[in-house]
C-alpha positions as CSV (number, residue, x, y, z in Angstrom):
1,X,2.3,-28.4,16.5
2,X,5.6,-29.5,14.7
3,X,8.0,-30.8,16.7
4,X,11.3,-29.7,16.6
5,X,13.6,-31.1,14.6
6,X,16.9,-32.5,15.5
7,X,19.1,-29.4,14.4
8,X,16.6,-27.4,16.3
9,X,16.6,-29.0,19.6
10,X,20.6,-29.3,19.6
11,X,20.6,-25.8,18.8
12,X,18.6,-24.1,21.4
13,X,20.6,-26.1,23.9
14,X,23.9,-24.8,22.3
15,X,22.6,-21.2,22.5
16,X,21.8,-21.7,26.3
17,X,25.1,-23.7,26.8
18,X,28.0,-23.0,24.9
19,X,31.5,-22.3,26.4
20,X,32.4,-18.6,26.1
21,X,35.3,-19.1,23.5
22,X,36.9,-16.0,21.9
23,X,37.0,-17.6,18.3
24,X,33.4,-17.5,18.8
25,X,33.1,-13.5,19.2
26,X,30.4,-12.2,17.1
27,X,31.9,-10.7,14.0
28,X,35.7,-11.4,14.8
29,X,36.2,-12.4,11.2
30,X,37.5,-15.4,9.3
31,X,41.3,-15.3,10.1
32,X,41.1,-15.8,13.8
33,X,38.5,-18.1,13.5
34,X,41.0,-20.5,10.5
35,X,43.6,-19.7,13.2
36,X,41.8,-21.2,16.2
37,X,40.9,-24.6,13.5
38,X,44.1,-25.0,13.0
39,X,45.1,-24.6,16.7
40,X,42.9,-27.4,17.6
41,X,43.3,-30.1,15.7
42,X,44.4,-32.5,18.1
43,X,44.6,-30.3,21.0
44,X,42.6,-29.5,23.8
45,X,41.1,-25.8,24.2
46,X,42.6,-25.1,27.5
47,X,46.2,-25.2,25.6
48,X,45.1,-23.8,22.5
49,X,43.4,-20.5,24.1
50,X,46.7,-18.8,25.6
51,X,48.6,-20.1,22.3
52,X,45.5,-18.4,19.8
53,X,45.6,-15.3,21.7
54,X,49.4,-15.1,21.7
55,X,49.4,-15.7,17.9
56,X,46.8,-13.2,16.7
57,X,48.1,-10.5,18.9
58,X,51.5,-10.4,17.1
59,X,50.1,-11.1,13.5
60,X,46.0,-10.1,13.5
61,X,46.3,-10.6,10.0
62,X,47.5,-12.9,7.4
63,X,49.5,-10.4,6.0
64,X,51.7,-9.7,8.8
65,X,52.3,-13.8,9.6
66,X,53.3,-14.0,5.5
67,X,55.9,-11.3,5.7
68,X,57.3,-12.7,9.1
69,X,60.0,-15.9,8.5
70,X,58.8,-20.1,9.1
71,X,61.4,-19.6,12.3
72,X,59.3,-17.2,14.3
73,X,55.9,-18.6,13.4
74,X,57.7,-22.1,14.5
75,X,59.1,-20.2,17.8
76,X,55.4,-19.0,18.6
77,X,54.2,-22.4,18.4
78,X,56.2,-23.5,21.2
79,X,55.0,-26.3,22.9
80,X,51.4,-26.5,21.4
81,X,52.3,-29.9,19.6
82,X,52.9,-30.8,15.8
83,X,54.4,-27.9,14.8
84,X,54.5,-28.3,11.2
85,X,50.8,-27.0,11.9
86,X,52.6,-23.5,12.3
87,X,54.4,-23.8,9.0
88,X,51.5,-24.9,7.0
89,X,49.6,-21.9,8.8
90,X,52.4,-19.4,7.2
91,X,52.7,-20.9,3.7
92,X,48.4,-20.6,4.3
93,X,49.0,-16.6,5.0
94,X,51.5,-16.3,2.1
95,X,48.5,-17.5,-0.2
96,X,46.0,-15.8,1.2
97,X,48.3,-12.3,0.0
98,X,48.9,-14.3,-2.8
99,X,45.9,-15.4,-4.4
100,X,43.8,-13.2,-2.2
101,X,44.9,-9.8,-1.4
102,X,45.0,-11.0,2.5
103,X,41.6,-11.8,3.2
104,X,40.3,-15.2,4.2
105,X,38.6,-16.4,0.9
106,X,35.1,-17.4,1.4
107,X,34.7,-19.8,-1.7
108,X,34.7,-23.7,-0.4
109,X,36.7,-24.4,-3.4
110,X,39.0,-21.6,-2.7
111,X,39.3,-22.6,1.2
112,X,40.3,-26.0,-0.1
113,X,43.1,-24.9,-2.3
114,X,44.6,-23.5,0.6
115,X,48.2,-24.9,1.8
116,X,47.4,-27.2,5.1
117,X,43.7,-26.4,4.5
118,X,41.8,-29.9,4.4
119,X,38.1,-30.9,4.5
120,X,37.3,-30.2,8.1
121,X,38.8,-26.9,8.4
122,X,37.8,-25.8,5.4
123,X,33.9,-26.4,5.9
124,X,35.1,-24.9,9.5
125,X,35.9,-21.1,8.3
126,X,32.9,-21.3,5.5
127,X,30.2,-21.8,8.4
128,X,31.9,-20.1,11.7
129,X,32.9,-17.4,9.8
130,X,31.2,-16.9,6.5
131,X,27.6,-18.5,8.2
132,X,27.3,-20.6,4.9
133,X,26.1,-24.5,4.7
134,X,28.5,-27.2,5.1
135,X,28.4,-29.9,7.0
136,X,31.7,-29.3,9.5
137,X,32.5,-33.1,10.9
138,X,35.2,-34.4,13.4
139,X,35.5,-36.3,16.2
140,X,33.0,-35.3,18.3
141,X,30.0,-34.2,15.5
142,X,30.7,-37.9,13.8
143,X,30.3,-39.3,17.6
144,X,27.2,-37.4,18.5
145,X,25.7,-38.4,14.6
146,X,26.4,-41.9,14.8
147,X,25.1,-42.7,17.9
148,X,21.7,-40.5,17.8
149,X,21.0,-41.4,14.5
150,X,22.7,-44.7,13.5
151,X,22.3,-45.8,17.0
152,X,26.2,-47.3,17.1
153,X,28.5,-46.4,20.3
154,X,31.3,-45.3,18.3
155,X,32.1,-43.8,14.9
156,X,35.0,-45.1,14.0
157,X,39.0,-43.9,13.7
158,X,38.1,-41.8,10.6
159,X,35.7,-39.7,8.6
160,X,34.2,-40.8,6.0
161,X,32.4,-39.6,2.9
162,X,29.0,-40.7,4.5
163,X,29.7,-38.9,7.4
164,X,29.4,-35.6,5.6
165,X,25.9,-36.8,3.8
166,X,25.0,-37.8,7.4
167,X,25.4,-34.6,8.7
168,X,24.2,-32.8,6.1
169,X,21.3,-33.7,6.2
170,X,20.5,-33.0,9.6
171,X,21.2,-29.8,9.1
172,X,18.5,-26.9,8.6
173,X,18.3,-25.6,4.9
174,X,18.9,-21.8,6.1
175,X,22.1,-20.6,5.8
176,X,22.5,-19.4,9.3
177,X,20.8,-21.6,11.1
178,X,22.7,-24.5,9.5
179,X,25.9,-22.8,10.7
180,X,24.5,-22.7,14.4
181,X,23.8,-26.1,14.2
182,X,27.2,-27.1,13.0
183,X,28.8,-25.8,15.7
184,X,25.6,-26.8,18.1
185,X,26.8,-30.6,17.3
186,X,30.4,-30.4,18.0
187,X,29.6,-29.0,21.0
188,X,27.4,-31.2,22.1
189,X,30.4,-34.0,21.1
190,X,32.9,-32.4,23.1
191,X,31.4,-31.5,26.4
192,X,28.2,-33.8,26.9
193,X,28.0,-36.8,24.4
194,X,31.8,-38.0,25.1
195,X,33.6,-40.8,24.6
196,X,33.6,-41.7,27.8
197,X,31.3,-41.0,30.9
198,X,28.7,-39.4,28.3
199,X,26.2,-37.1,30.3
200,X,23.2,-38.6,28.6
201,X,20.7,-37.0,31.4
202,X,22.3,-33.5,30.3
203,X,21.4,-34.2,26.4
204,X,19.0,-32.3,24.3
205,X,18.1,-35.1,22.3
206,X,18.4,-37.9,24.9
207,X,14.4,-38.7,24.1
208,X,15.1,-39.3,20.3
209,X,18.7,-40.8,20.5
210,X,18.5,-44.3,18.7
211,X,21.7,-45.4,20.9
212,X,19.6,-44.3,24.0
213,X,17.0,-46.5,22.6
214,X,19.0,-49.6,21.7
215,X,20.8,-49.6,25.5
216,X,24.0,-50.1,24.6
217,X,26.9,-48.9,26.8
218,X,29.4,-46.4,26.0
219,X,33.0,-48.1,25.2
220,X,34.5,-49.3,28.3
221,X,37.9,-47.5,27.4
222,X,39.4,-45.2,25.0
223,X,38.4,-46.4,21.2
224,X,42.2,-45.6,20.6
225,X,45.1,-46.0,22.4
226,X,46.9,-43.2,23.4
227,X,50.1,-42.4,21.5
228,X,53.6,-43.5,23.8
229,X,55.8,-40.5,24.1
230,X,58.4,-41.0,25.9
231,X,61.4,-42.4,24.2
232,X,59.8,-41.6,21.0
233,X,61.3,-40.3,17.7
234,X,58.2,-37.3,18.5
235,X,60.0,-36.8,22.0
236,X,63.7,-36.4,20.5
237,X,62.1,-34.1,18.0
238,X,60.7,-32.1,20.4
239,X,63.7,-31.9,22.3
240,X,65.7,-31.0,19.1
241,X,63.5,-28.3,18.3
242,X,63.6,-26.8,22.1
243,X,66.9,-25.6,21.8
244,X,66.9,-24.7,18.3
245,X,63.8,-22.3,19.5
246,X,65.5,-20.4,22.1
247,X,68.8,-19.5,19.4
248,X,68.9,-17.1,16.9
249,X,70.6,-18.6,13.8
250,X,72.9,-21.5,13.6
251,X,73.4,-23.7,16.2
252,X,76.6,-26.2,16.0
253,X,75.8,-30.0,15.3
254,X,77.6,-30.8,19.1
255,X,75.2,-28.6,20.8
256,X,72.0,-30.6,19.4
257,X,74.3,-33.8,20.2
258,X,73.6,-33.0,23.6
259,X,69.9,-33.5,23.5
260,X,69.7,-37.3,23.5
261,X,71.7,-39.9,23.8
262,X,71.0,-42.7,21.3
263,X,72.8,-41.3,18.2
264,X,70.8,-43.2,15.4
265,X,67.4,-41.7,16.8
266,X,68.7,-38.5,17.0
267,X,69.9,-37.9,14.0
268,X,67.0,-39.4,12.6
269,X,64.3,-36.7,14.0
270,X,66.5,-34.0,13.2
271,X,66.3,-35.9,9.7
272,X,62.6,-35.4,10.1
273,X,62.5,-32.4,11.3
274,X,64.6,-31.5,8.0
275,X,62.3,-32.9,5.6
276,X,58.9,-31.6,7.1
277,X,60.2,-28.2,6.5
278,X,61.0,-27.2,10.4
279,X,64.9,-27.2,10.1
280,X,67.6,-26.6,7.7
281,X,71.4,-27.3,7.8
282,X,73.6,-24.4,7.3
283,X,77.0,-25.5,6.0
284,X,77.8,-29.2,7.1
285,X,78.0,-28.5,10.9
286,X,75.1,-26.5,11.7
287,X,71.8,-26.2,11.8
288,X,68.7,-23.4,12.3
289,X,65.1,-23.6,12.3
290,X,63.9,-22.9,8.7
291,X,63.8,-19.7,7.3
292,X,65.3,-18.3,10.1
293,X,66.8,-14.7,8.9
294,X,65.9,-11.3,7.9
295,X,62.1,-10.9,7.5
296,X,61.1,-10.3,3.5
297,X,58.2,-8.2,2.7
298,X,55.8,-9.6,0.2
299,X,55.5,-8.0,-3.2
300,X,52.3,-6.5,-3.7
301,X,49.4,-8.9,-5.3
């Protein structure tokens, strides 16, 4: 008898032990699925679930985000983190009725083209919701990869071009099934073959895991070190946009004044803020999140 292959053996344990996500609905369609991607890109799923089902319950389609304004896709946001994700996911929408006619393309190429659509998330919405072949590689897959097959503990602060051969080919040559296992690996990154504390006993592939084999340890901490906040240029930001969230139009230069005291790094995050696209000045004394007036329907593609 043959025995099972790599894919296979992660798979069955993903079918048996996957967390109950909505984004993984059968059949809930590509939108949701590139809105979720987005989501949680450097966020963890217990923030981003309340956040995804907020967002696709006021706009279920792409269409009805494109003909809202940046401000209120900003103002949904809230507090998810990086929030030029929610402008880039807009400017995606107005594409998508642009080049489109509102549906999710399922073309890798096309997916590519897309505004604030890169190589991971593309792959993403080709395989989760189009069940094609790609090999879909973060954090967590390249972690999984490099240590059952390379045999090394880590995989490094980014991926690389041989990552994706790497994964590919572990996957199976069925469509489908190659899908599954795409999402089989990342979960198997994210909930058993961590960073940290990995649950080796609970693994599916524990027998044939080259790092198993060598008897190396995992990392003794993080392999990076977590980002400062406080006192940051990201924390004034934040605070900056706080306010100009919860007001309608202008707000005067002297009330964002009030947000933080050192007046060379405030004025340069709302400078940032500026020039990502988040906030504009209206007049010289004043300023509003981007975008933020009347909503404009779309002309027709």
């Amino acid at each position: 008898m043959t025995e099972p292959t790599f894919a296979t053996l992660v798979s069955r344990w993903f079918q048996r032990n996957a967390r109950d996500l909505p984004w993984r609905t059968p059949g809930i369609g590509a939108w949701p699925i590139l809105v979720s991607e987005v989501m949680l890109q450097q966020t963890p799923v217990v923030r981003v679930l309340p956040a995804w089902e907020a967002w696709l319950a006021r706009w279920p389609t792409p269409t009805a985000l494109a003909e809202d304004t940046p401000a209120e896709a900003i103002r949904m946001w809230g507090r998810l983190g990086y929030p030029r994700r929610a402008v880039r996911l807009r400017d995606c929408a107005v594409a998508i009725v642009e080049r489109h006619g509102g549906e999710v393309p399922d073309r890798l190429d096309q997916l590519l083209a897309l505004p604030g659509v890169g190589t991971y998330t593309a792959r993403a919405v080709a395989a989760f919701a189009y069940g094609q072949r790609h090999p879909v590689v973060d954090t967590n897959v390249r972690r999984v990869v490099c240590r059952a097959i390379a045999g090394e503990p880590d995989a490094g602060p980014a991926t690389r071009p041989a990552d994706l051969v790497a994964t590919e080919e572990l996957l199976p040559v069925e469509p489908a099934a190659a899908a599954l296992a795409s999402a089989a690996f990342m979960e198997l990154g994210a909930i058993v073959c961590t960073a940290r504390s990995p649950r080796c006993a609970d693994c599916p592939v524990e027998t044939v895991c080259a790092w198993r084999a060598s008897g190396q340890e995992a990392p003794a901490g993080p392999t990076r070190r977590p980002q400062r906040y406080a006192g940051t240029d990201r924390q004034v930001r934040g605070l900056l946009l706080a306010v100009l969230r919860e007001t309608t139009g202008p707000v005067p230069h002297q009330r964002l004044d009030q947000v933080w005291h050192d007046d060379v790094q405030r004025a340069r995050a709302l400078a940032g803020l500026v020039t990502d696209g988040l906030v504009e000045p209206v007049g010289e004394e004043s300023f509003r999140l981007a975008g933020d007036g009347p909503a404009m329907p779309l002309p027709l593609p």
